[in-house]
N, C-alpha and C positions, 0 to 999 in steps of 0.2 A: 571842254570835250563832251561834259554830259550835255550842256546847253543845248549843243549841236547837233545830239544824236535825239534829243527830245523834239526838237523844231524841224526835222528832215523832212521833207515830203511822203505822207502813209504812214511818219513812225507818230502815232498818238499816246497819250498817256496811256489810253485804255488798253492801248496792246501789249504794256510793259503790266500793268495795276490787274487788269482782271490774269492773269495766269497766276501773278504773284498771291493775289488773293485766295482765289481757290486750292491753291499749294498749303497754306495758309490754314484753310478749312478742311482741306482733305485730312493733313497732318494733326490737327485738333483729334479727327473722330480715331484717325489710326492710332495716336498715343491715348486714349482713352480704353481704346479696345485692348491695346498692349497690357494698360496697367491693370486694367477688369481680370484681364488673365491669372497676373501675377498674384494680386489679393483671392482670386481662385483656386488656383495653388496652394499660397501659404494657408487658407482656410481649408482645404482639404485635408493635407500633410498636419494640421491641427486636431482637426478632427480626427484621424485618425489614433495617434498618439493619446488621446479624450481619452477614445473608445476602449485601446489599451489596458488604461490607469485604469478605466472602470472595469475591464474585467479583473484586473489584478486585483483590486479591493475587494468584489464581490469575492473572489475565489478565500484569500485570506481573513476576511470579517467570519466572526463566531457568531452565532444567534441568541439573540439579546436573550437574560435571563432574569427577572424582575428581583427575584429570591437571590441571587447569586448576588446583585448589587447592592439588597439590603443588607449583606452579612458582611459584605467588604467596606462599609459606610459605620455599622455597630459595631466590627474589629478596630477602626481607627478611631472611636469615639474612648474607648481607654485611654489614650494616648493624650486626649485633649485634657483630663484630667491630672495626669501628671506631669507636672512645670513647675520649675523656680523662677521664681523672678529674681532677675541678676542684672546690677547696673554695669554697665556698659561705661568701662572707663573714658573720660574727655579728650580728648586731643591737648595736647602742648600749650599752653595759652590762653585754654577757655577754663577756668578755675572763678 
């Protein structure tokens, strides 16, 4: 059947090949252009959200205090001083 509709008088390859081709080509640039959209989108609706987060951190961060951190660093330095060393009894086995 196809033989016959290939071999007919006027029906050439070219008249079936060059439509299908450029259908072909057209559809390349069209899903191209579709999916450019989509990653435009999600990187918008990203950004956005970014911007969000960064105002919410700016709004709740304190301003840094050099003095305030040295004193919370020499309060916990007592601590590193007071320790026992205590063994840590073995598992079942390892003797």
């Amino acid at each position: 059947m196809a033989k016959g509709f290939l071999n007919r008088p006027g029906g050439s390859r070219l008249a079936i090949g060059i439509p299908f081709l450029g259908a072909m080509v057209l559809a390349t640039y069209g899903m191209a252009h579709l999916t450019q959209t989509r990653y435009d989108y999600h990187d918008e609706k990203t950004r956005l959200v970014a911007k969000k987060e960064e105002l919410q951190i700016e709004k709740d961060s304190r301003p840094f205090n050099i003095q305030e951190e040295y004193w919370k660093l020499t309060n916990t330095k007592k601590d590193w001083d007071d320790w026992d060393m205590v063994r840590v009894a073995r598992p079942k086995g390892e003797e």
